[in-house]
mmCIF file of the N, C-alpha and C atoms, coordinates in Angstrom:
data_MODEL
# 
_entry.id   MODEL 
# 
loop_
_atom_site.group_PDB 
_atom_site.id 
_atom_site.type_symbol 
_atom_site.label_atom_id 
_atom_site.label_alt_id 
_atom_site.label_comp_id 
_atom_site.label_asym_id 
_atom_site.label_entity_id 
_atom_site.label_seq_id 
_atom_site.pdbx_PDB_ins_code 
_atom_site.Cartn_x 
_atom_site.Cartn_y 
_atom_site.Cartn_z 
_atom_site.occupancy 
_atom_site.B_iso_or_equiv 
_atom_site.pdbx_formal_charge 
_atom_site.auth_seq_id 
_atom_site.auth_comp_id 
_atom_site.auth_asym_id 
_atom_site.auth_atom_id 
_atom_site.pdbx_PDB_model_num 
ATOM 1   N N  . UNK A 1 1  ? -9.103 -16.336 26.742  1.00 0.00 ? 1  UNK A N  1 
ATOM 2   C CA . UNK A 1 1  ? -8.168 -15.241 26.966  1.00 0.00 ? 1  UNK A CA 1 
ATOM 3   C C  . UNK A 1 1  ? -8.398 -14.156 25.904  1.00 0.00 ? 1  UNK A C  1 
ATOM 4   N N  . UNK A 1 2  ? -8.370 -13.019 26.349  1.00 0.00 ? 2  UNK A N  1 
ATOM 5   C CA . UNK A 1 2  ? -8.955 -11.952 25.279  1.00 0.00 ? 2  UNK A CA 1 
ATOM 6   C C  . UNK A 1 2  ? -7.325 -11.667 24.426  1.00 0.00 ? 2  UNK A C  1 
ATOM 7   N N  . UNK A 1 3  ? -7.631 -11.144 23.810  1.00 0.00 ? 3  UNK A N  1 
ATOM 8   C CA . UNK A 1 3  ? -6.553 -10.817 22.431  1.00 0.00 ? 3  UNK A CA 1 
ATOM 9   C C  . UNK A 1 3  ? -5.940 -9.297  22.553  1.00 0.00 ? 3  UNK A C  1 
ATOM 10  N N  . UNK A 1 4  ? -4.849 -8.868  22.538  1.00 0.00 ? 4  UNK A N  1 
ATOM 11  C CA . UNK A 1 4  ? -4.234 -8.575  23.364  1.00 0.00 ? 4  UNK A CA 1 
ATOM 12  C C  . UNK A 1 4  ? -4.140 -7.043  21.948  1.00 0.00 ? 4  UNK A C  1 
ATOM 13  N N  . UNK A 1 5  ? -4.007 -5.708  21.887  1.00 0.00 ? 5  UNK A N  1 
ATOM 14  C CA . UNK A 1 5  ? -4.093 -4.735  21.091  1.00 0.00 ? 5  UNK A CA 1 
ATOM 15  C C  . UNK A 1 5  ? -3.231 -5.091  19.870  1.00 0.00 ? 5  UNK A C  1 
ATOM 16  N N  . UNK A 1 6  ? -1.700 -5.632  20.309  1.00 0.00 ? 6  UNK A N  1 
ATOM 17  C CA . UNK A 1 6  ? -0.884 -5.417  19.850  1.00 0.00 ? 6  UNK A CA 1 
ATOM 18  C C  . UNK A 1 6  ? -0.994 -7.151  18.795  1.00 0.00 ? 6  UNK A C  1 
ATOM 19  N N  . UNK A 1 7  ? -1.319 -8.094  19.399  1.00 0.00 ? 7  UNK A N  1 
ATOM 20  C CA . UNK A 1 7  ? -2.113 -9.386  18.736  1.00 0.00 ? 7  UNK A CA 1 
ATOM 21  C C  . UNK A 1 7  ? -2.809 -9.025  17.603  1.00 0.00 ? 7  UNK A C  1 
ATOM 22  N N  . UNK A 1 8  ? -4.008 -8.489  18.034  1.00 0.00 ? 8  UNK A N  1 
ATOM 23  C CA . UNK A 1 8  ? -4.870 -7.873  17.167  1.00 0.00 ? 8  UNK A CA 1 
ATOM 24  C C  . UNK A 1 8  ? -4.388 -7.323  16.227  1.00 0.00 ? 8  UNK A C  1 
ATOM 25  N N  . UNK A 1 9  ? -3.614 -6.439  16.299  1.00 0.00 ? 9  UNK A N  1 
ATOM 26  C CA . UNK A 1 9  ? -2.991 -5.574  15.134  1.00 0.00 ? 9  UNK A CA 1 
ATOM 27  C C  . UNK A 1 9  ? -2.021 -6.491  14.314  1.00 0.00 ? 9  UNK A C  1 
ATOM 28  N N  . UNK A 1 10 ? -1.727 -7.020  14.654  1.00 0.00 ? 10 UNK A N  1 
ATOM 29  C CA . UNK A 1 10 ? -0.397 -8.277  13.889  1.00 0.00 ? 10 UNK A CA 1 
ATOM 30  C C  . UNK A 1 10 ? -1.156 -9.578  13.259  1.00 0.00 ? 10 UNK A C  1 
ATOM 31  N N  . UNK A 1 11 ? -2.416 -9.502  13.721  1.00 0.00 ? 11 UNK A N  1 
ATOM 32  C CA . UNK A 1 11 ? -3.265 -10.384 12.892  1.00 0.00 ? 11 UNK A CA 1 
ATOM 33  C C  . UNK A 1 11 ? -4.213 -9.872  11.728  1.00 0.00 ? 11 UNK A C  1 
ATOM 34  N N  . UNK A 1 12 ? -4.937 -8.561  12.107  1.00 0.00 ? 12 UNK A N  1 
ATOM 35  C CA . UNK A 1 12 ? -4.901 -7.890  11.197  1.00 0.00 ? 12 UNK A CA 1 
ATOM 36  C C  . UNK A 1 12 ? -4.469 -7.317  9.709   1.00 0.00 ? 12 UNK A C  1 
ATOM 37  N N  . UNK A 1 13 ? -3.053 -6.507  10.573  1.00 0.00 ? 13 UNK A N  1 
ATOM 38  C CA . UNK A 1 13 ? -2.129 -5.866  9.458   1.00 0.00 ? 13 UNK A CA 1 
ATOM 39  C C  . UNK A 1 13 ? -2.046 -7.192  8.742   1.00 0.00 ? 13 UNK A C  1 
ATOM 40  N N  . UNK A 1 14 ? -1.517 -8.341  8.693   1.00 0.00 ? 14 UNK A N  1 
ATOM 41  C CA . UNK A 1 14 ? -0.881 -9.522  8.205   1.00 0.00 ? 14 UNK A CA 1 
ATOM 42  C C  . UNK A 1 14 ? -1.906 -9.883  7.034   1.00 0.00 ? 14 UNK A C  1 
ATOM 43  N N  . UNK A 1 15 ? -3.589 -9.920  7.735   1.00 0.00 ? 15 UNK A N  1 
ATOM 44  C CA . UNK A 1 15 ? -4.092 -10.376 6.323   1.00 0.00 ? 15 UNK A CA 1 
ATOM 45  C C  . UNK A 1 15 ? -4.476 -9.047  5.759   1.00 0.00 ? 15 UNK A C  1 
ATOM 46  N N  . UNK A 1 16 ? -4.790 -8.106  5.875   1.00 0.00 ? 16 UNK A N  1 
ATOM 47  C CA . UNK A 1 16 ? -5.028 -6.521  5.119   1.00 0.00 ? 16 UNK A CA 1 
ATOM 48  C C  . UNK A 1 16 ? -3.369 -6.812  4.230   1.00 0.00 ? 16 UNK A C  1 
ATOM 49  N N  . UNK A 1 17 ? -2.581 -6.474  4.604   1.00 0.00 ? 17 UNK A N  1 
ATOM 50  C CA . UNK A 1 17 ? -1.099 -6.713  3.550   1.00 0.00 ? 17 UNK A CA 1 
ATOM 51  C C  . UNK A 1 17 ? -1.085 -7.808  2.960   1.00 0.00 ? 17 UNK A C  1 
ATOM 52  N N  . UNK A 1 18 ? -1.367 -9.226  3.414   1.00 0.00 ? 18 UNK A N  1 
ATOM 53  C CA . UNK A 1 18 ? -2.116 -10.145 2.334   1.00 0.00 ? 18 UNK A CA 1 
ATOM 54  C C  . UNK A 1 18 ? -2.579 -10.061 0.722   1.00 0.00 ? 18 UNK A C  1 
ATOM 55  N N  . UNK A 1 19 ? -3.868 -9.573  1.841   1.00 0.00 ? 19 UNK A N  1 
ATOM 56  C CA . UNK A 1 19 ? -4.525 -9.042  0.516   1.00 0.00 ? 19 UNK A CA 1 
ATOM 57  C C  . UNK A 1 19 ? -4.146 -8.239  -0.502  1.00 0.00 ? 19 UNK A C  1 
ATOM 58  N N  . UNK A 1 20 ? -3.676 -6.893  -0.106  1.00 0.00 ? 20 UNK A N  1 
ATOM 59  C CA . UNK A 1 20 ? -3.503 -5.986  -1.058  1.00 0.00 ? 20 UNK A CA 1 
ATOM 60  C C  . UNK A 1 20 ? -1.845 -6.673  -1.482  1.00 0.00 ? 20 UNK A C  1 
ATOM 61  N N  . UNK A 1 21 ? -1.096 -7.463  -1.239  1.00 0.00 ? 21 UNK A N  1 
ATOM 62  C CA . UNK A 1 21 ? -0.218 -7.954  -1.926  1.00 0.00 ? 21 UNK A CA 1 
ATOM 63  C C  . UNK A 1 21 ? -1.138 -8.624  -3.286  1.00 0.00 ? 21 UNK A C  1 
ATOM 64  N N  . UNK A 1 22 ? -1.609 -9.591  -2.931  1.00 0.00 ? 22 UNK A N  1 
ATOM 65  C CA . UNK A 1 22 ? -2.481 -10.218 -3.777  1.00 0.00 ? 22 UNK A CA 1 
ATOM 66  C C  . UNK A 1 22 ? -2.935 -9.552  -4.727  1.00 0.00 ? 22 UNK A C  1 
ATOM 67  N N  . UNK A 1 23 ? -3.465 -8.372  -4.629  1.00 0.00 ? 23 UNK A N  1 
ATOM 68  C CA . UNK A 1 23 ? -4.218 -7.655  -5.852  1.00 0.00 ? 23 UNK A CA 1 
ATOM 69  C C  . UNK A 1 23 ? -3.218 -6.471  -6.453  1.00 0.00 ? 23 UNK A C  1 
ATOM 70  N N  . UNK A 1 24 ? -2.368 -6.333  -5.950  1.00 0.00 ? 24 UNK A N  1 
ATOM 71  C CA . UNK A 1 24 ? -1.208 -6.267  -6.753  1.00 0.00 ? 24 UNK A CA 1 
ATOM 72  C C  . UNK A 1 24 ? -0.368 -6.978  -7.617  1.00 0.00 ? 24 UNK A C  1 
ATOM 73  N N  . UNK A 1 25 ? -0.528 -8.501  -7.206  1.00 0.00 ? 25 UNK A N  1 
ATOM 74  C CA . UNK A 1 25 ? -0.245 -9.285  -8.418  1.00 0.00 ? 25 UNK A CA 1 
ATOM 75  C C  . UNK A 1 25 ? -1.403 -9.513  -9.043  1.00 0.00 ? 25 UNK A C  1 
ATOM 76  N N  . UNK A 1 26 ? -2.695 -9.528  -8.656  1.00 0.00 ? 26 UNK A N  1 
ATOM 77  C CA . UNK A 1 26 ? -3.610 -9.236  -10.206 1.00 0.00 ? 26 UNK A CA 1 
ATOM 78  C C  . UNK A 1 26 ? -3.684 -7.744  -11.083 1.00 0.00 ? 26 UNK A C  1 
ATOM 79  N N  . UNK A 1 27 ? -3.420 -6.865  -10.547 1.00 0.00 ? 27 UNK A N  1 
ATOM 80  C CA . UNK A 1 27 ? -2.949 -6.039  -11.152 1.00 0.00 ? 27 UNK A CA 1 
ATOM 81  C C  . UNK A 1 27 ? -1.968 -6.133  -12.262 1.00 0.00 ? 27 UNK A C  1 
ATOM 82  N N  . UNK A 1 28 ? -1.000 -6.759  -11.491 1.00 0.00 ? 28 UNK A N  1 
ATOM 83  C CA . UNK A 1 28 ? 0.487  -6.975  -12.678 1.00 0.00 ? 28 UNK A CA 1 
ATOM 84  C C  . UNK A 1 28 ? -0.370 -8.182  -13.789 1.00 0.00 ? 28 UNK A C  1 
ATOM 85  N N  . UNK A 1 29 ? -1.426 -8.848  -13.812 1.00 0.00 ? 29 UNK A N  1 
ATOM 86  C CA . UNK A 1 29 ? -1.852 -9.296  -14.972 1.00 0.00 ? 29 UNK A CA 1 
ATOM 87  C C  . UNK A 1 29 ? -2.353 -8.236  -16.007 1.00 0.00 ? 29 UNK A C  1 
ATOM 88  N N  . UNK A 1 30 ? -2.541 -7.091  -15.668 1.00 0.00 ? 30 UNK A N  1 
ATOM 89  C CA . UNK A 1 30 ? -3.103 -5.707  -16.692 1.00 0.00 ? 30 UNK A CA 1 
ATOM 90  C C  . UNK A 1 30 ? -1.910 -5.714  -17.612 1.00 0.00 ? 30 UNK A C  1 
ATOM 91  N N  . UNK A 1 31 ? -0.592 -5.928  -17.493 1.00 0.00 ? 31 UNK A N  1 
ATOM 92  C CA . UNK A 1 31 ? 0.307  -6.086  -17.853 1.00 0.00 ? 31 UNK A CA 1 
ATOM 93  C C  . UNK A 1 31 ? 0.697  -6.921  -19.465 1.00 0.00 ? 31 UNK A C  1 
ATOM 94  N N  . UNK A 1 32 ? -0.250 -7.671  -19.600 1.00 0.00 ? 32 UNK A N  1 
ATOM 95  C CA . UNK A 1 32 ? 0.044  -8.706  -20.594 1.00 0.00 ? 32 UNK A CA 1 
ATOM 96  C C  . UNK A 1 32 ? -0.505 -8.095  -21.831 1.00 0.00 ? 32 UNK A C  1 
ATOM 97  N N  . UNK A 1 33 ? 0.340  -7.335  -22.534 1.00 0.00 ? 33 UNK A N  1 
ATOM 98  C CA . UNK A 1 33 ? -0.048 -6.524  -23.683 1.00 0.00 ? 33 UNK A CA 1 
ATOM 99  C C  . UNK A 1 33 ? -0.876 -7.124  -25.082 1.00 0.00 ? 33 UNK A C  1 
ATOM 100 N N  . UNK A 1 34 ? -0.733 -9.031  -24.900 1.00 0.00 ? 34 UNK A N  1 
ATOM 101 C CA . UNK A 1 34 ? -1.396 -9.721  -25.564 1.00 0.00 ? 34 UNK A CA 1 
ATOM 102 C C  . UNK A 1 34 ? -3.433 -9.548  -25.655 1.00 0.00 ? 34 UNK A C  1 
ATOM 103 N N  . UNK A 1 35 ? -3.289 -9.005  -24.628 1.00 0.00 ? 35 UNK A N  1 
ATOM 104 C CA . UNK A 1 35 ? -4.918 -8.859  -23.925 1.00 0.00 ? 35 UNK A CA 1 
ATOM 105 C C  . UNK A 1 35 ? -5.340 -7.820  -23.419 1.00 0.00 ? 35 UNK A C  1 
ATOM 106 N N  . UNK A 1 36 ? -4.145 -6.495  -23.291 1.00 0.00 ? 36 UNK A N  1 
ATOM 107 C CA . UNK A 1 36 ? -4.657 -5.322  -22.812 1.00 0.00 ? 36 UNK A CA 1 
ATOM 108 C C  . UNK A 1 36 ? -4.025 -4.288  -24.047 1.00 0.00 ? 36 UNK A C  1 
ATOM 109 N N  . UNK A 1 37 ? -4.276 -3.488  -24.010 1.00 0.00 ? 37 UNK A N  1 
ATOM 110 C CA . UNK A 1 37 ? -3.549 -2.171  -24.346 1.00 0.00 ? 37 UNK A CA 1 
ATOM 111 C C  . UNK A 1 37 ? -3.724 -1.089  -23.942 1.00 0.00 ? 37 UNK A C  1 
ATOM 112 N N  . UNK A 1 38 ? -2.886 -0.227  -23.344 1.00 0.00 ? 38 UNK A N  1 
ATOM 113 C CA . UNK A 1 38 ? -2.270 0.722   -22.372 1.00 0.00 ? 38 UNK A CA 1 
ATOM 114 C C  . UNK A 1 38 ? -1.092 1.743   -23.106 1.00 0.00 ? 38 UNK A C  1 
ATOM 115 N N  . UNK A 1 39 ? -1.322 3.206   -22.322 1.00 0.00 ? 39 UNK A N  1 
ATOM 116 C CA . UNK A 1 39 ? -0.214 4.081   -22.684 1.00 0.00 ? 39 UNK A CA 1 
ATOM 117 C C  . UNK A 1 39 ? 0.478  4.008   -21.441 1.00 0.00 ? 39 UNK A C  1 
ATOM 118 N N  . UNK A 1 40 ? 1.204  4.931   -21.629 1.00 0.00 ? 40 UNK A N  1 
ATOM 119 C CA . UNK A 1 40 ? 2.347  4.498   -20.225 1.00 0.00 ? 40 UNK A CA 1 
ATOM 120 C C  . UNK A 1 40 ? 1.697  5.868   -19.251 1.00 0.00 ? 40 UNK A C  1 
ATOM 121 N N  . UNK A 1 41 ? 0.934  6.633   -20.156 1.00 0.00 ? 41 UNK A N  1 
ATOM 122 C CA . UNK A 1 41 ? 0.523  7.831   -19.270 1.00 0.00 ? 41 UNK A CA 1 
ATOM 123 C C  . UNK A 1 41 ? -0.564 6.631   -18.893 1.00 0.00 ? 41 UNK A C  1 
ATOM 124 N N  . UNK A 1 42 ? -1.224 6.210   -18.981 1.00 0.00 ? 42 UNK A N  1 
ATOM 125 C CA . UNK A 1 42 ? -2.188 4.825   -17.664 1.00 0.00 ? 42 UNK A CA 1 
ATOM 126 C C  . UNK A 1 42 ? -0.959 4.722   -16.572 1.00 0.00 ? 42 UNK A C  1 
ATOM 127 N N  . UNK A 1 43 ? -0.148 3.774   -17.309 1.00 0.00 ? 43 UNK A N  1 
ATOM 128 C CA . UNK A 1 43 ? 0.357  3.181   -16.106 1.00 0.00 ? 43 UNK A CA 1 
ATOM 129 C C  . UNK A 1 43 ? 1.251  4.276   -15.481 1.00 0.00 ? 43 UNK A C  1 
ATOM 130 N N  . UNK A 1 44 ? 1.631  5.308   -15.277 1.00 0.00 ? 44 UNK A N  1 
ATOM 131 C CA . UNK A 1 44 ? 2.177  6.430   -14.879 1.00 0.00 ? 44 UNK A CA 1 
ATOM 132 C C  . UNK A 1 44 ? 0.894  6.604   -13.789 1.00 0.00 ? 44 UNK A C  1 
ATOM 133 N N  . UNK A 1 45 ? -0.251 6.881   -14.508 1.00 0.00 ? 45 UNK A N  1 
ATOM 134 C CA . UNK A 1 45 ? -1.177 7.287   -13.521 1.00 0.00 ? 45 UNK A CA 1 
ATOM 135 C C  . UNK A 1 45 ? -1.720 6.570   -12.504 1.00 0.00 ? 45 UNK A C  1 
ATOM 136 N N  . UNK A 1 46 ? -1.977 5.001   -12.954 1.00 0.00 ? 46 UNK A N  1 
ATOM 137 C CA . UNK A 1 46 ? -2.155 4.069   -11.663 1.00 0.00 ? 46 UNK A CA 1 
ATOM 138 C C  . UNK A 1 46 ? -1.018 4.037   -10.696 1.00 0.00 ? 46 UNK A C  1 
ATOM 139 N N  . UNK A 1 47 ? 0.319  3.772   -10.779 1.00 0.00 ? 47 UNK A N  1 
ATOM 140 C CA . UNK A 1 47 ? 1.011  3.536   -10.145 1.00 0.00 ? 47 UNK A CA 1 
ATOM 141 C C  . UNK A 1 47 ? 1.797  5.245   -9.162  1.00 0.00 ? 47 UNK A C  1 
ATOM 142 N N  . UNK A 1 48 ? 1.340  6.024   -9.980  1.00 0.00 ? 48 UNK A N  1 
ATOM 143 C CA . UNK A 1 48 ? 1.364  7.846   -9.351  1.00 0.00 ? 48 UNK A CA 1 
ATOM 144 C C  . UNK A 1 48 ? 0.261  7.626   -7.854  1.00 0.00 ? 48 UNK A C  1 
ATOM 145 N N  . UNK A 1 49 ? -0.887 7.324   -8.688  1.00 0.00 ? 49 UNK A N  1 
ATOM 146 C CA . UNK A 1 49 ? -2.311 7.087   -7.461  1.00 0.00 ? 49 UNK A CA 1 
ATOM 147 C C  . UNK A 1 49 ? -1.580 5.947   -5.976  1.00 0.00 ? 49 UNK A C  1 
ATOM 148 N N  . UNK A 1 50 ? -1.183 4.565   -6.884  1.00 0.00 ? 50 UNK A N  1 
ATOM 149 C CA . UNK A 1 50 ? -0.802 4.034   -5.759  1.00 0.00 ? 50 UNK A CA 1 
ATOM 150 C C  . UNK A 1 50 ? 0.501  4.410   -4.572  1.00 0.00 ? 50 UNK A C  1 
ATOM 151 N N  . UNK A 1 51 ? 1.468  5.267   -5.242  1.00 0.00 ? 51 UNK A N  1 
ATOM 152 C CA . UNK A 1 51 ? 2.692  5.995   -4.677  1.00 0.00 ? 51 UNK A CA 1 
ATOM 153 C C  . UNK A 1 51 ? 1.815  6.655   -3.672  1.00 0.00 ? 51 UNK A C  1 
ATOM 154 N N  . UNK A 1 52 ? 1.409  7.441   -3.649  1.00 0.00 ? 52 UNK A N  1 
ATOM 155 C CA . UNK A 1 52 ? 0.598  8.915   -3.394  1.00 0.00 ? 52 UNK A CA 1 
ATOM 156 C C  . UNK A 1 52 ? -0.242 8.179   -2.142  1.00 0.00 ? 52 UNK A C  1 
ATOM 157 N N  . UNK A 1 53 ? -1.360 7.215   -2.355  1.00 0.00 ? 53 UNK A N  1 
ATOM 158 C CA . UNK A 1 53 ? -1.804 6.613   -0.875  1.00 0.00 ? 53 UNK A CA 1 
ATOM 159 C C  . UNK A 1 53 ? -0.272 5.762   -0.203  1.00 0.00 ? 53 UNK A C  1 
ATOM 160 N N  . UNK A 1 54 ? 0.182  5.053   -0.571  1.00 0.00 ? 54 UNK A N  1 
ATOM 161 C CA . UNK A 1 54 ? 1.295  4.704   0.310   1.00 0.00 ? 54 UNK A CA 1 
ATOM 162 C C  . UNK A 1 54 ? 1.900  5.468   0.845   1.00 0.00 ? 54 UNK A C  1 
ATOM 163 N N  . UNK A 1 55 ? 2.479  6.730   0.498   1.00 0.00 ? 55 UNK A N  1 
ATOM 164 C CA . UNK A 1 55 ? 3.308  7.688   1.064   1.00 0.00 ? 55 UNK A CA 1 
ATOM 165 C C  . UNK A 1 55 ? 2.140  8.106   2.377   1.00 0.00 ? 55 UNK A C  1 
ATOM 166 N N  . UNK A 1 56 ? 1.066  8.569   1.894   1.00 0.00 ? 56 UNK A N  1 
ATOM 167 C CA . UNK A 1 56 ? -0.031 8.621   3.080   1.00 0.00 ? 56 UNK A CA 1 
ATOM 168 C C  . UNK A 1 56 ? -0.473 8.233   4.117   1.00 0.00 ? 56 UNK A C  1 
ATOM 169 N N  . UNK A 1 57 ? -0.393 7.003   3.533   1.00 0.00 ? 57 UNK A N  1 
ATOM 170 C CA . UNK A 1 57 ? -0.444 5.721   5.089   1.00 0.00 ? 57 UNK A CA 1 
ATOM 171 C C  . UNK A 1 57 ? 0.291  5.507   5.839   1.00 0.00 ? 57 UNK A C  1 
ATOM 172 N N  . UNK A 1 58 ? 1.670  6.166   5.270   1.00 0.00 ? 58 UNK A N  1 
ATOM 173 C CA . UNK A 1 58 ? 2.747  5.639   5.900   1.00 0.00 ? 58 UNK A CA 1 
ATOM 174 C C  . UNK A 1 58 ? 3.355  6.893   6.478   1.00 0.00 ? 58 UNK A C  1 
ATOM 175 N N  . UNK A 1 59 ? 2.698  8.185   6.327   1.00 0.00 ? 59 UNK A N  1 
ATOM 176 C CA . UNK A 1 59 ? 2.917  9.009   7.111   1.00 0.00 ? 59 UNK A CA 1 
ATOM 177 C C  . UNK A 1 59 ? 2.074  8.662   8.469   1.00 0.00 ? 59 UNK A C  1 
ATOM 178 N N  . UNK A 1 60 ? 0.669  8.343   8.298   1.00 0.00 ? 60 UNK A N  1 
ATOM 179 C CA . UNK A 1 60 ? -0.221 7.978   9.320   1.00 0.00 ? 60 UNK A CA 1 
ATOM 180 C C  . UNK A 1 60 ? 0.635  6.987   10.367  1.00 0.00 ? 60 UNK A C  1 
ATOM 181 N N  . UNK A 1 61 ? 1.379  6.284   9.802   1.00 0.00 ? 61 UNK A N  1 
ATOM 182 C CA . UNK A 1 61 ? 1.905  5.115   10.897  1.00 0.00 ? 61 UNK A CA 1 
ATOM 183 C C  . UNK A 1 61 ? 3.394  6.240   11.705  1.00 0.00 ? 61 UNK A C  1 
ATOM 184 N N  . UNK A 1 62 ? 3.556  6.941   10.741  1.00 0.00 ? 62 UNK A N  1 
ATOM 185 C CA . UNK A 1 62 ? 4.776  7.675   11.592  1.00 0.00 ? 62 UNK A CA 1 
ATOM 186 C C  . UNK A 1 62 ? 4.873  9.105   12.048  1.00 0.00 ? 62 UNK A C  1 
ATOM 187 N N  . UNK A 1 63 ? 3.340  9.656   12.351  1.00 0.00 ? 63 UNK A N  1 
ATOM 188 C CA . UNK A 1 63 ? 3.207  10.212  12.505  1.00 0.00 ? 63 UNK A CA 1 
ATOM 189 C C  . UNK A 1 63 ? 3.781  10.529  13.976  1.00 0.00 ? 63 UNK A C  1 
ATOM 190 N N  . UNK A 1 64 ? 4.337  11.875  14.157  1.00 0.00 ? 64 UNK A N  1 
ATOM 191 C CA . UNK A 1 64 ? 4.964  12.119  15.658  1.00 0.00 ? 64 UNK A CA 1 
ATOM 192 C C  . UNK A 1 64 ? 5.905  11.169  15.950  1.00 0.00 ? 64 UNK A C  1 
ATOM 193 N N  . UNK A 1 65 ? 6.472  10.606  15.157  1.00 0.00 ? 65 UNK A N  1 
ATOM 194 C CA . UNK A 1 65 ? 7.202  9.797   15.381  1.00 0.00 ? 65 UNK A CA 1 
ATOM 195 C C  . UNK A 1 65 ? 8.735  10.746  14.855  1.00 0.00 ? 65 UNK A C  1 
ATOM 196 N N  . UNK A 1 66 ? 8.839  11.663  14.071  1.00 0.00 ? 66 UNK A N  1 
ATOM 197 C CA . UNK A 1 66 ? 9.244  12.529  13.459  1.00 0.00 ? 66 UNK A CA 1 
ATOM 198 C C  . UNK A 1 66 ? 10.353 13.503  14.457  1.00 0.00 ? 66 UNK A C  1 
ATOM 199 N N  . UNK A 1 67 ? 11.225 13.759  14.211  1.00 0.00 ? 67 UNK A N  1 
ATOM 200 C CA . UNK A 1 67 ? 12.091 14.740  14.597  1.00 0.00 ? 67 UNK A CA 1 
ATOM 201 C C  . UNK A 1 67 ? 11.675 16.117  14.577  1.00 0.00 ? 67 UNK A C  1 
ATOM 202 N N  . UNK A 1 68 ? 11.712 17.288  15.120  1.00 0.00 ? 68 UNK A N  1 
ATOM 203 C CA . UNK A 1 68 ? 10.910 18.677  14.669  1.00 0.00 ? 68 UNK A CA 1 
ATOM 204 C C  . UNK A 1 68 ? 12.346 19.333  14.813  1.00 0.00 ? 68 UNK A C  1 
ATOM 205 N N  . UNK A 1 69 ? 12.679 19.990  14.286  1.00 0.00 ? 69 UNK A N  1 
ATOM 206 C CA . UNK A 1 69 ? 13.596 21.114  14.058  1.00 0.00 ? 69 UNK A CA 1 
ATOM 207 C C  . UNK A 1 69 ? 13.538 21.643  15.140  1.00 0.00 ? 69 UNK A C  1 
ATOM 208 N N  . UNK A 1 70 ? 15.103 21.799  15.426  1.00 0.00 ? 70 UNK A N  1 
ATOM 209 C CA . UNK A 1 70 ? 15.290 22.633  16.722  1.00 0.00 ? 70 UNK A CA 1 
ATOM 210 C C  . UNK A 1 70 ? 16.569 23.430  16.287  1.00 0.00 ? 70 UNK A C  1 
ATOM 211 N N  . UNK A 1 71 ? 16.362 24.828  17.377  1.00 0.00 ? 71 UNK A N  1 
ATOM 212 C CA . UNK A 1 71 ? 17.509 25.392  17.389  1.00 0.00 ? 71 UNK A CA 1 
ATOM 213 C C  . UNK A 1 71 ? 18.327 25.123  18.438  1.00 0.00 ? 71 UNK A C  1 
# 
C-alpha cells in the first residue's frame, strides 16, 4: 500500500523534529562553563540566529493561512 502525503509528512516531520530536538540538547552542553567560556553577546547571537530561522519556517508553514486586512 503506498504511503499516503499526509503519512509521509507525519513520519517525516516527527524524525526531522527529533533530531533537531536532539541537537538542541547538545547544544545546551556548550553551556557548562566548567569546559567552555562564552560572552552572552555568543549566546545572544546563537540563539538571535536560531529565533530568526524558526520565525521563518514557521511563516513557511502558515503561509496564506493569514488574515489580509479588509475594509
Amino acid at each position: 500500500m503506498e504511503e499516503s502525503r499526509r503519512e509521509r509528512f507525519k513520519r517525516i516531520a516527527t524524525k526531522r523534529t527529533n533530531e533537531i530536538l536532539e541537537k538542541i540538547r547538545i547544544l545546551g552542553n556548550c553551556s557548562n562553563k566548567s569546559s567552555y567560556e562564552y560572552t552572552d553577546e555568543e549566546v545572544n547571537k546563537i540563539f538571535s540566529e536560531i529565533d530568526k530561522q524558526l520565525r521563518s519556517i514557521k511563516a513557511r508553514f502558515l503561509a496564506g493561512k493569514r488574515e489580509r486586512f479588509k475594509l
